[in-house]
N, C-alpha and C positions, 0 to 999 in steps of 0.2 A: 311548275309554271306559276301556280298561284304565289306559290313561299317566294318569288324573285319578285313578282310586280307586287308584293306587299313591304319586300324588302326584309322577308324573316328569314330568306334562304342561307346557310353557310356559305362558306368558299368552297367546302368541298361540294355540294349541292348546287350551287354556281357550273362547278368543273364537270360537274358531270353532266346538269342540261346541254352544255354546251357543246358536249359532244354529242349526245344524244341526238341532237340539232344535227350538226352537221355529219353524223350516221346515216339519217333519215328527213333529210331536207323537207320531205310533204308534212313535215310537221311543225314546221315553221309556219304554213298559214292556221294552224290551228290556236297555236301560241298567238300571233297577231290576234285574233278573234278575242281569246281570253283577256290581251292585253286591251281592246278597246271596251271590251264590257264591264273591266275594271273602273274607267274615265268616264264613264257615260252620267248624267246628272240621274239622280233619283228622286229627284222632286216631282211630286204628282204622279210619281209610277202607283209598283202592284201594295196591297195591301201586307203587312207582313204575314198574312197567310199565303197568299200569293208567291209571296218570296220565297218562303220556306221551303210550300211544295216545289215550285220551278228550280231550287237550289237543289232539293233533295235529289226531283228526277234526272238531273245535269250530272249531280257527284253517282247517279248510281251508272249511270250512263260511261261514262268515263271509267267509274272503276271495273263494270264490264271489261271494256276497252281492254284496260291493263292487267286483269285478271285472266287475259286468255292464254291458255300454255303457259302457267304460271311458272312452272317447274323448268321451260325449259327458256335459257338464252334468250334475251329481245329480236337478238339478231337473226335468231333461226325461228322467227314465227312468219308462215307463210305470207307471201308477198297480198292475197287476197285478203287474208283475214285482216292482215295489220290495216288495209284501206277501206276494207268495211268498218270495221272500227274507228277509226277515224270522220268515215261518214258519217256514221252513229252520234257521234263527240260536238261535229260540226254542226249535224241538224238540231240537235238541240241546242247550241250554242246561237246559230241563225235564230231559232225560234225567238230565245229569249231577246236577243239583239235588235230584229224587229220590232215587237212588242215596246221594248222600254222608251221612254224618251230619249228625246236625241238631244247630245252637248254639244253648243257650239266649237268647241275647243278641240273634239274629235275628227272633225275636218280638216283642221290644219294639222297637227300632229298625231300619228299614230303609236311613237315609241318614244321610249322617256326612261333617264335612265337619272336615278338619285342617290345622294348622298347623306350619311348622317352626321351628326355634331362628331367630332373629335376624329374625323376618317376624311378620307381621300379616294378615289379612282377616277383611272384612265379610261376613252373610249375613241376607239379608231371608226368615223364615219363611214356609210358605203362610196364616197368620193375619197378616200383615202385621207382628210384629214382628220389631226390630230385634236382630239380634248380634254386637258386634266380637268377636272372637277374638284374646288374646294368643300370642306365643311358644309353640311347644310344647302347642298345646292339642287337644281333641275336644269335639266337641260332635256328639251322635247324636240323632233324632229320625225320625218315620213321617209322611212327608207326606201320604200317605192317611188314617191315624187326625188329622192336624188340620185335612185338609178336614173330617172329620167331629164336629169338635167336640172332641177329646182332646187337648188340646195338654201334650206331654209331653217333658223333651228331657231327656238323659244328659249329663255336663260332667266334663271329668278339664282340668284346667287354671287356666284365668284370661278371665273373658269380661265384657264389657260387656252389658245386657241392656236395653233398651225396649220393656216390653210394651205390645202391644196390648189396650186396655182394654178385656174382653171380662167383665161379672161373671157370665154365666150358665155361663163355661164358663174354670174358673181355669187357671192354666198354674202347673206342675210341672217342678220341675232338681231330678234326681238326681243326687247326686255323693257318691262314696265311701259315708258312712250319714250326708250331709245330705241333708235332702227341702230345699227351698224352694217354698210355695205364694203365688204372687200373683194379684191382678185383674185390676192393673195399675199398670206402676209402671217407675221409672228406678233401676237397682243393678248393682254391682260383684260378682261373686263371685270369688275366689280359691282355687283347690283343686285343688294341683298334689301327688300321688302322695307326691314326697319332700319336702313341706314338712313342719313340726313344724306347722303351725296349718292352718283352712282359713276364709277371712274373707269373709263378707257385707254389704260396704258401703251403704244404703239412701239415695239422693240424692233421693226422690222417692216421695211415694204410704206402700202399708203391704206388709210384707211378713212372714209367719210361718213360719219356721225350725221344724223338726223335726229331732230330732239326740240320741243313746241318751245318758243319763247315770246311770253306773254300770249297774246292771241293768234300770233304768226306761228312761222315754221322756219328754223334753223338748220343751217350745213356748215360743217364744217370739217376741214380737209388735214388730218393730222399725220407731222411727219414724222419719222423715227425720233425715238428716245423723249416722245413728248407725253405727256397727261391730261388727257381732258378731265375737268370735275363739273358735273351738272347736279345742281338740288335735285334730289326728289319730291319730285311736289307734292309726293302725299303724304308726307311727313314736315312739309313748309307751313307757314302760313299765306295766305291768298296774295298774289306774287307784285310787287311793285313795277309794270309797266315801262318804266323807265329805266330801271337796274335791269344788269346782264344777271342772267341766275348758271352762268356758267365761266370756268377760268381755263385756260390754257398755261401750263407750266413746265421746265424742262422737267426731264428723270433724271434725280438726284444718282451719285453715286450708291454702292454699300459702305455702310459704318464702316472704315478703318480694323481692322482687326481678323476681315474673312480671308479664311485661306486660297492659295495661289490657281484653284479650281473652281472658285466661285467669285473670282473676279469680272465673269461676266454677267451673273445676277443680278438683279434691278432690285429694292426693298418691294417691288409689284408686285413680284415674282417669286422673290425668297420662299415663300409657302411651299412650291411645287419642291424644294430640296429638305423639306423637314425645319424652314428656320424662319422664326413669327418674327416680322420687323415692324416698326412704325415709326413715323418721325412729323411732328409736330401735330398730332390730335390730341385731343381733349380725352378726358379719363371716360366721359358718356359714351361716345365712339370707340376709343379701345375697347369700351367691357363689350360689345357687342361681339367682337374679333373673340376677346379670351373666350365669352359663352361657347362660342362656336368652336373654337378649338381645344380646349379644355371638355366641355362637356358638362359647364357648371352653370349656375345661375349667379350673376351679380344685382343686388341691392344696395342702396344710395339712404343708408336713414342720413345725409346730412349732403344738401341738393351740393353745398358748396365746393366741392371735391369732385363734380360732374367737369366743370370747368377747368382743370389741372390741366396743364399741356404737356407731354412726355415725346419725349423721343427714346428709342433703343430697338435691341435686337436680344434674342435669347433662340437657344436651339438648345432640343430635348428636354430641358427642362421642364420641374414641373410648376402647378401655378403657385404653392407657397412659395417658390423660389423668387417666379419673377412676382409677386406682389410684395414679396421682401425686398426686392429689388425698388419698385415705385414707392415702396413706402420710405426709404432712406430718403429721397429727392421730395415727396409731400408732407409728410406725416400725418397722415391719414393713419386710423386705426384697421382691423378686419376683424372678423370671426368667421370661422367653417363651420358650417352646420353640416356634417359628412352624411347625415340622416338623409337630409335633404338635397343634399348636392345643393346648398347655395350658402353665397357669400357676404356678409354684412361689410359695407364699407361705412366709417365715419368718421 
């Protein structure tokens, strides 16, 4: 449980909680418990003596738990033991949980599932929709509040979305200070921390954006095949009042050249089939995309080459390839530092 919400668990370690999970369902609120004391803020808690012991007597606690009938099969340890064990797991788990400070953020979210640089996964909500998750991303939501109708989910990233069409009970992404309310519908959002923009691609259905402009509050109603792009204002400077800080624009086609199965692809989208597109950013903005999907660092010793404007499409490649590629079109120089995993541009 801990190696999944740290994010150091395998696939095959994955494959097996999973089952493990649905073997023995009563142990899904225990996994819930570990997963929110994970989130919980530790500002002003226990002293790291404190820690240490309440850590200790939890792991001794638990490894109890799992040490009983070591020798034999999970599945054949009596039905009593395995829930006093459990009890045992939980009460200290409460103990601690009481005790520490409380996060604001644990109220709204309880489960939260992430992503690393150069990787991808899928998650099927308990409302039956659909979420790819890009590179680098979060996505947080309370599987309890959407058994009960609240479908509600937090997003710091880049996700693919299919909702399930559900009109009596709309689904909500919060991300930075975009709201997104839908029905139901097929869309892209984009809303990664250090981008200058955060984009809402619409492939399908209707969807209305909420998002502060100047001192007011903005809505707007986008229909298929369209693009919203709004600044991030925390990466803006202090915003001009009078200027809109958002554009509406159609979904361009895919570059010319993709094969007869991925004609229906959007460059929004392209990521979910393995193929990085971009068409008219700046080289500042793309390196953010390559870091994330490569799994490298980019460096600018020379600012003037931040401003290059690229369009193209590459799939599977790697990134000497496509920066031999960008470099034809700028001439710009590079260096790998393979030590470091980072890239000199100049």
């Amino acid at each position: 449980m801990a190696r999944k919400i740290s994010g150091e668990a395998t696939t095959e370690e994955l494959k097996e909680l999973e089952m493990l999970l649905m073997q023995f369902p009563e142990l899904q609120y225990a996994f819930t418990i570990v997963e929110d004391i994970q989130t919980v803020n530790p500002a002003n808690g226990f002293t790291p003596e404190e820690e240490s012991r309440l850590a200790s007597e939890g792991m001794d606690r638990i490894n109890l738990f799992l040490q009983q009938e070591q020798d034999a099969p999970v599945r054949k340890l009596p039905p009593w033991k395995m829930m006093a064990g459990i009890a045992a797991m939980i009460t200290v788990l409460l103990t601690v949980w009481a005790l520490w400070p409380v996060s604001s953020d644990r109220q709204a979210f309880r489960n939260e599932v992430v992503t690393k640089t150069g990787s991808k996964t899928s998650v099927v909500l308990p409302d039956g929709t659909t979420v790819v998750l890009n590179a680098c991303s979060r996505l947080q939501y309370d599987a309890t509040r959407f058994l009960q109708g609240e479908r509600e989910v937090g997003l710091i990233g880049e996700a693919y979305f299919d909702v399930k069409h559900d009109p009596a009970h709309p689904f909500i992404i919060r991300t930075g200070p975009v709201n997104i309310r839908v029905l139901g519908t097929v869309f892209n959002v984009k809303a990664y921390t250090e981008d200058a923009t955060v984009e809402t691609t619409l492939l399908s259905g209707k969807v209305e954006v909420s998002f502060p402009q100047g001192s007011d509050s903005r809505k707007v109603v986008l229909e298929p095949d369209q693009k919203l792009i709004i600044a991030n204002q925390q990466n803006q400077p202090a915003p001009d009042h009078k200027k809109a800080n958002f554009s509406i624009s159609p979904v361009k086609n895919i570059i010319a050249g993709a094969s007869a199965g991925e004609d229906a692809d959007k460059p929004a989208t392209a990521w979910i089939n393995d193929r990085f597109d971009f068409d008219n950013v700046t080289f500042e903005a793309l390196s953010h995309d390559l870091e994330r999907w490569y799994n490298v660092t980019l460096r600018f010793k020379n600012d003037r080459y931040k401003h290059e404007v690229f369009t193209g499409a590459f799939r599977k490649q790697g990134i000497e390839d496509v920066l031999q590629a960008l470099q034809l079109m700028s001439g710009f120089h590079y260096e790998v530092n393979t030590k470091e995993n980072i890239i000199y541009i100049w």
